[in-house]
N, CA, C and O atoms as a GROMACS GRO file, in nm:
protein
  292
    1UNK      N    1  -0.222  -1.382   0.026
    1UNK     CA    2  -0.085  -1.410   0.070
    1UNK      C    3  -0.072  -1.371   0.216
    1UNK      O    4  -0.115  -1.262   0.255
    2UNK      N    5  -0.008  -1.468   0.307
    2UNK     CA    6  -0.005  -1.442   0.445
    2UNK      C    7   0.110  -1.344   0.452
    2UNK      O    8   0.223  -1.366   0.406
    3UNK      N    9   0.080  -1.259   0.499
    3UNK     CA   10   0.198  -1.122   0.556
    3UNK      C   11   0.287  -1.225   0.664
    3UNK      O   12   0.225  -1.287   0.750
    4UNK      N   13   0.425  -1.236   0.653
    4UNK     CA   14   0.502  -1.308   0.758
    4UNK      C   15   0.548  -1.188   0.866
    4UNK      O   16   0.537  -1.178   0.989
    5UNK      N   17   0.608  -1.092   0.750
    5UNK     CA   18   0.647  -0.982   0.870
    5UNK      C   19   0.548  -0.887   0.955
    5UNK      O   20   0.514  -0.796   0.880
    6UNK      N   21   0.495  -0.875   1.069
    6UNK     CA   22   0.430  -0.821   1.172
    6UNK      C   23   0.455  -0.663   1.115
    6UNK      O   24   0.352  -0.599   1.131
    7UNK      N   25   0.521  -0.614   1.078
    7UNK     CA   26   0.582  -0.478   1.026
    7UNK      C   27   0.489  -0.422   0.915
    7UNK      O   28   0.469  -0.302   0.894
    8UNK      N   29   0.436  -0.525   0.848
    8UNK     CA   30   0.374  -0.499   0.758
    8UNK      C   31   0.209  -0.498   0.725
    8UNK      O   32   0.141  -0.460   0.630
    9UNK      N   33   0.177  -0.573   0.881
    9UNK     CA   34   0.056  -0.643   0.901
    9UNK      C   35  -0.052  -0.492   0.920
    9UNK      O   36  -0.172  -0.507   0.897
   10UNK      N   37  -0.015  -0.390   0.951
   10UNK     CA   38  -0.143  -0.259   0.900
   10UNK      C   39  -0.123  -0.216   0.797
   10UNK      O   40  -0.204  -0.139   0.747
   11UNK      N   41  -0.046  -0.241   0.754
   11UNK     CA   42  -0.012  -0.152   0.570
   11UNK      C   43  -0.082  -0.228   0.490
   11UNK      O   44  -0.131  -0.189   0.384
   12UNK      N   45  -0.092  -0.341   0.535
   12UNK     CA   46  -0.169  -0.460   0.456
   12UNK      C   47  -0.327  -0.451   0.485
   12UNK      O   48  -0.414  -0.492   0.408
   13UNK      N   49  -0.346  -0.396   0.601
   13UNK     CA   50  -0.474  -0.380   0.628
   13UNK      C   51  -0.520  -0.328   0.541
   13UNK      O   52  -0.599  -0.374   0.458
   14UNK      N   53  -0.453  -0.173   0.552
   14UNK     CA   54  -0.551  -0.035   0.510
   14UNK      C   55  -0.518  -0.040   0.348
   14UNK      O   56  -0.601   0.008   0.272
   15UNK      N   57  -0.372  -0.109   0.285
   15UNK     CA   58  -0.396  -0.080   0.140
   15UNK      C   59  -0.484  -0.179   0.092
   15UNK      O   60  -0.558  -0.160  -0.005
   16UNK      N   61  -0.478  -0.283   0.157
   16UNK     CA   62  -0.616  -0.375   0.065
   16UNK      C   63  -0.726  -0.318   0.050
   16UNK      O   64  -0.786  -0.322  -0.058
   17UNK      N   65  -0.797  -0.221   0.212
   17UNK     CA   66  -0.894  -0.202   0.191
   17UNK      C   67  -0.934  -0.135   0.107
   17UNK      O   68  -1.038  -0.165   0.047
   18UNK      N   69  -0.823   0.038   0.060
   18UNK     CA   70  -0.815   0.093  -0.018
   18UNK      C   71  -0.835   0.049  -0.157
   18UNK      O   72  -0.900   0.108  -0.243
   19UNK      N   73  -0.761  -0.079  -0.172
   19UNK     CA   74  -0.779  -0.160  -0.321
   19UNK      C   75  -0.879  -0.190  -0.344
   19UNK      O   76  -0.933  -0.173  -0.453
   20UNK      N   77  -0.949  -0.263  -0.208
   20UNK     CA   78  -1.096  -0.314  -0.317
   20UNK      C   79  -1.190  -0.220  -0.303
   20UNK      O   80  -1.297  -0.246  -0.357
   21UNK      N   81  -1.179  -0.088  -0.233
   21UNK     CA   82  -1.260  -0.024  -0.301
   21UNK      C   83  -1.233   0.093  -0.444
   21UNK      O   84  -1.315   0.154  -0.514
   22UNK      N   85  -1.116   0.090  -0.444
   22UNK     CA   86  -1.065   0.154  -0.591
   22UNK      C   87  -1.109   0.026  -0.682
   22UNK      O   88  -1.180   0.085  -0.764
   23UNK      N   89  -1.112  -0.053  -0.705
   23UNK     CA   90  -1.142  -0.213  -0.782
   23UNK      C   91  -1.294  -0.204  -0.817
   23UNK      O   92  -1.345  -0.235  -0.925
   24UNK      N   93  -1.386  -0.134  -0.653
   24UNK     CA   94  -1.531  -0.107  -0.672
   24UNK      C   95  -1.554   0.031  -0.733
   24UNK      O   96  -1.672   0.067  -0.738
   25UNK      N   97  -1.467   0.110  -0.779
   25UNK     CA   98  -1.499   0.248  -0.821
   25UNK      C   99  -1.486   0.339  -0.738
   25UNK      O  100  -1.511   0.453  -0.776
   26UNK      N  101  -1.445   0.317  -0.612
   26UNK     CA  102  -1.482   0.438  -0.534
   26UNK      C  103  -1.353   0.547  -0.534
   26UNK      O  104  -1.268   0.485  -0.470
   27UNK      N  105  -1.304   0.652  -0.565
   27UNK     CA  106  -1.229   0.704  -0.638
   27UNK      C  107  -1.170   0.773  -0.487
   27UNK      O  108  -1.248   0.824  -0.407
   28UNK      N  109  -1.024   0.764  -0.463
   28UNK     CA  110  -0.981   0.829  -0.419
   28UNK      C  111  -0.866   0.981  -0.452
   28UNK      O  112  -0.743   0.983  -0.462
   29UNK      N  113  -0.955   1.080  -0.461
   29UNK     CA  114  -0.880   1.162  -0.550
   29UNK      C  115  -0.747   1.239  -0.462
   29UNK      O  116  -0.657   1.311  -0.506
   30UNK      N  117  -0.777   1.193  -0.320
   30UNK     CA  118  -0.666   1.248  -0.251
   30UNK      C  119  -0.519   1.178  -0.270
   30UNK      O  120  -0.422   1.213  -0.203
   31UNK      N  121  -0.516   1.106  -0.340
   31UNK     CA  122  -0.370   1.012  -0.339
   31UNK      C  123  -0.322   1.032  -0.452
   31UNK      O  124  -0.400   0.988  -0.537
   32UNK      N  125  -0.202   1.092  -0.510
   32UNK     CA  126  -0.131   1.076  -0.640
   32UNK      C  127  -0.096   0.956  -0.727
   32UNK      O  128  -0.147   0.845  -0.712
   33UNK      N  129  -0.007   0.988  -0.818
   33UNK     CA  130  -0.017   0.862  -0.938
   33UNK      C  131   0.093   0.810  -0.836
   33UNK      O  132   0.028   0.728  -0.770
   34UNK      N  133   0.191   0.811  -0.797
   34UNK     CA  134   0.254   0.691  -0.718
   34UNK      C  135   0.206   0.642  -0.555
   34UNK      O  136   0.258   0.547  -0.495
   35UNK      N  137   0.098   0.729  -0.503
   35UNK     CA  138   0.021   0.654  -0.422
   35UNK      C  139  -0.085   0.580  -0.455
   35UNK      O  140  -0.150   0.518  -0.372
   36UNK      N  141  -0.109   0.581  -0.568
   36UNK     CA  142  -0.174   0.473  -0.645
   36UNK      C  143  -0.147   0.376  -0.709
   36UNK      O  144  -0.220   0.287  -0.752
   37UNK      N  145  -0.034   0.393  -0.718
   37UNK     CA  146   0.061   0.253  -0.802
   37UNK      C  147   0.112   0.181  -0.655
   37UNK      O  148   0.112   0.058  -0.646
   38UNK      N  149   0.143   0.245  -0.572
   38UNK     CA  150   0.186   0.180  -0.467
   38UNK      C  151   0.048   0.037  -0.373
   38UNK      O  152   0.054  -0.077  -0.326
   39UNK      N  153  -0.054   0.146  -0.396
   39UNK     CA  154  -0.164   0.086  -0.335
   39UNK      C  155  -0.208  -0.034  -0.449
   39UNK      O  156  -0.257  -0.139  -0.408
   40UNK      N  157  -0.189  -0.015  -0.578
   40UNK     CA  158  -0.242  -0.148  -0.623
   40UNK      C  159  -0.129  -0.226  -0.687
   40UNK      O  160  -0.156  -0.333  -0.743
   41UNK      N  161  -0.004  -0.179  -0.684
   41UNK     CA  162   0.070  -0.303  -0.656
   41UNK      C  163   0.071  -0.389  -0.495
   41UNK      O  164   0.102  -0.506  -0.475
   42UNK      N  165   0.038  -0.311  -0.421
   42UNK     CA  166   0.018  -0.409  -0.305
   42UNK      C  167  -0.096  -0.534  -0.357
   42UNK      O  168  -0.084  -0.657  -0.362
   43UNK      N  169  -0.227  -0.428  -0.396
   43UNK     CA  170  -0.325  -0.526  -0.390
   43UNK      C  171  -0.338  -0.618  -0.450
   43UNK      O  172  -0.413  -0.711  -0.418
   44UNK      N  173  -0.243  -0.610  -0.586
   44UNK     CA  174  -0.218  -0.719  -0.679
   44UNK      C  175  -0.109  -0.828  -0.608
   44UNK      O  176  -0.140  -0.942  -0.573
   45UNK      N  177   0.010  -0.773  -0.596
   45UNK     CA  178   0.072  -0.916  -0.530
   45UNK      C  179   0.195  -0.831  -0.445
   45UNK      O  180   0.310  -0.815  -0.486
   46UNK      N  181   0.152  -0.792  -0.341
   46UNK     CA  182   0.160  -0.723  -0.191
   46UNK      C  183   0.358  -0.785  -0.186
   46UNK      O  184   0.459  -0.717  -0.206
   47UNK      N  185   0.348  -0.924  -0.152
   47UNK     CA  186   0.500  -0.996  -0.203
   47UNK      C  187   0.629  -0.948  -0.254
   47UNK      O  188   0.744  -0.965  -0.211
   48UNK      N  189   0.570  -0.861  -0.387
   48UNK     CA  190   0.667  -0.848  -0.445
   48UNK      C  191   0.708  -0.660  -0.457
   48UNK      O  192   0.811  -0.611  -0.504
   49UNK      N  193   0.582  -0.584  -0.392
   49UNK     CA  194   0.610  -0.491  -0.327
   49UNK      C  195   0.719  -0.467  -0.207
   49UNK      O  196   0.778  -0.362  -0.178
   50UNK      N  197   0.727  -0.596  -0.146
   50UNK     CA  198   0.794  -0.596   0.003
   50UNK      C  199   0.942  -0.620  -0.030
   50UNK      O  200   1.037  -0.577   0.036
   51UNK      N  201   0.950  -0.725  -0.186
   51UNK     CA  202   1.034  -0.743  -0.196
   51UNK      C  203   1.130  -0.607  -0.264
   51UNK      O  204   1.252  -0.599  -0.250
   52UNK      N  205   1.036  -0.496  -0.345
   52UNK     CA  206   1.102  -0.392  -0.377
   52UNK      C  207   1.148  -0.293  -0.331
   52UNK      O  208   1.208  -0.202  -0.389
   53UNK      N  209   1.107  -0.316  -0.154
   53UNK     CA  210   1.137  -0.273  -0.001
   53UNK      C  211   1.244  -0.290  -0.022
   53UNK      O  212   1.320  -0.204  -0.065
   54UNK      N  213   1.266  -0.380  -0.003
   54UNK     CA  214   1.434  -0.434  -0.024
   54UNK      C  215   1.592  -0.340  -0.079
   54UNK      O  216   1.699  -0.322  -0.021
   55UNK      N  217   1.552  -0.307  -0.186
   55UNK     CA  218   1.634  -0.281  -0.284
   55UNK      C  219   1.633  -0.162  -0.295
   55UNK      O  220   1.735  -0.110  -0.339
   56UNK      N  221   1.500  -0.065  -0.254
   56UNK     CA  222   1.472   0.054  -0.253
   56UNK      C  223   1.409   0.132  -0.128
   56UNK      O  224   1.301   0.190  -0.122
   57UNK      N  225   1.485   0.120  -0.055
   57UNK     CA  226   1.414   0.188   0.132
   57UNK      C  227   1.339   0.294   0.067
   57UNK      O  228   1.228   0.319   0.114
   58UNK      N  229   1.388   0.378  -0.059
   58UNK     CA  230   1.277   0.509  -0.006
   58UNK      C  231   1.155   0.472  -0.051
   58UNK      O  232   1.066   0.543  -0.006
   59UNK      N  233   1.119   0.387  -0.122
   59UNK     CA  234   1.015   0.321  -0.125
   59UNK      C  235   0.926   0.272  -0.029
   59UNK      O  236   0.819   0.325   0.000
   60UNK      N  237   0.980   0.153   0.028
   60UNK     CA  238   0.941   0.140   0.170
   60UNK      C  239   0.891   0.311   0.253
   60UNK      O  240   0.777   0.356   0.267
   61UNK      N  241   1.042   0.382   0.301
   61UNK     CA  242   0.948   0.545   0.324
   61UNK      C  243   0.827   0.597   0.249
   61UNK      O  244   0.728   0.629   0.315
   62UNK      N  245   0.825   0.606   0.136
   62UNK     CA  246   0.705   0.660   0.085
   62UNK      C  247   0.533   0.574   0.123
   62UNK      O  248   0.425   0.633   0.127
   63UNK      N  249   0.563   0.397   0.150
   63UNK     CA  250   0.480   0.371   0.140
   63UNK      C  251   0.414   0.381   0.311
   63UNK      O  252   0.299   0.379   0.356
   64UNK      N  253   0.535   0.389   0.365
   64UNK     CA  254   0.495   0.439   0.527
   64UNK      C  255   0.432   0.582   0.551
   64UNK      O  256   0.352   0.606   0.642
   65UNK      N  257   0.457   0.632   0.500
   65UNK     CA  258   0.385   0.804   0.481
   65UNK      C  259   0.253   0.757   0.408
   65UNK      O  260   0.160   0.785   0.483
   66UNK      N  261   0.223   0.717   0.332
   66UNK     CA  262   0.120   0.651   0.277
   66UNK      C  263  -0.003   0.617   0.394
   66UNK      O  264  -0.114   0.659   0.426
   67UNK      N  265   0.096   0.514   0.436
   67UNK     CA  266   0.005   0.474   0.545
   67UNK      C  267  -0.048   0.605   0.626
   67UNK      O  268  -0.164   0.647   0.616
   68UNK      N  269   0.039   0.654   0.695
   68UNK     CA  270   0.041   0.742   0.778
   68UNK      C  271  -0.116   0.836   0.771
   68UNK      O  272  -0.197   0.874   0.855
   69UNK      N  273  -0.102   0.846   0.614
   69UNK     CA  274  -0.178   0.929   0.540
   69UNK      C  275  -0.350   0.873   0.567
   69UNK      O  276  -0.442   0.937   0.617
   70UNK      N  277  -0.349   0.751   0.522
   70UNK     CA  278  -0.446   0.652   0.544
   70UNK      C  279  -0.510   0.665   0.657
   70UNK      O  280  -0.624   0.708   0.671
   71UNK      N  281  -0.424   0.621   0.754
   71UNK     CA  282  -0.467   0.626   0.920
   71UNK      C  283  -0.541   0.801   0.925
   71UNK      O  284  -0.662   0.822   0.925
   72UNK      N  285  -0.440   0.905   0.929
   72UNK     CA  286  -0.542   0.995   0.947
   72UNK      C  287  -0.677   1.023   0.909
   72UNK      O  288  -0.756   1.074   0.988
   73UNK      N  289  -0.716   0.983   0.762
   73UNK     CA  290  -0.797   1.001   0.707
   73UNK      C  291  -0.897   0.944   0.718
   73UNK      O  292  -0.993   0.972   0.646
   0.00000   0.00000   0.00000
């Protein structure tokens, strides 16, 4: 799915990458059960994550700290 919003275009980077390697086994034990639901509902259909942006900003916040998290690491 093409990312339209530019806003979203590194979150999309780093959780895919994250996805396919959780998908390959590679276990990330640093991320909790809702940084893990977050990361593979992106990877499953990213769309309808953005759309739950929407309705729920702290969501959106959490998944920006997420990132945040990502990048350092």
């Amino acid at each position: 799915m093409e990312i339209a919003d530019t806003k979203y275009t590194e979150m999309d980077r780093h959780f895919t990458s994250v996805f396919r390697d959780m998908a390959c086994g590679i276990e990330y034990d640093n991320l909790d059960d809702a940084e893990q639901w977050l990361i593979t509902t992106w990877g499953l259909q990213e769309g309808h994550l953005i759309e739950l942006f929407k309705t729920n900003p702290q969501l959106e916040v959490d998944a920006m700290l997420l990132l945040e998290k990502l990048i350092k690491n």
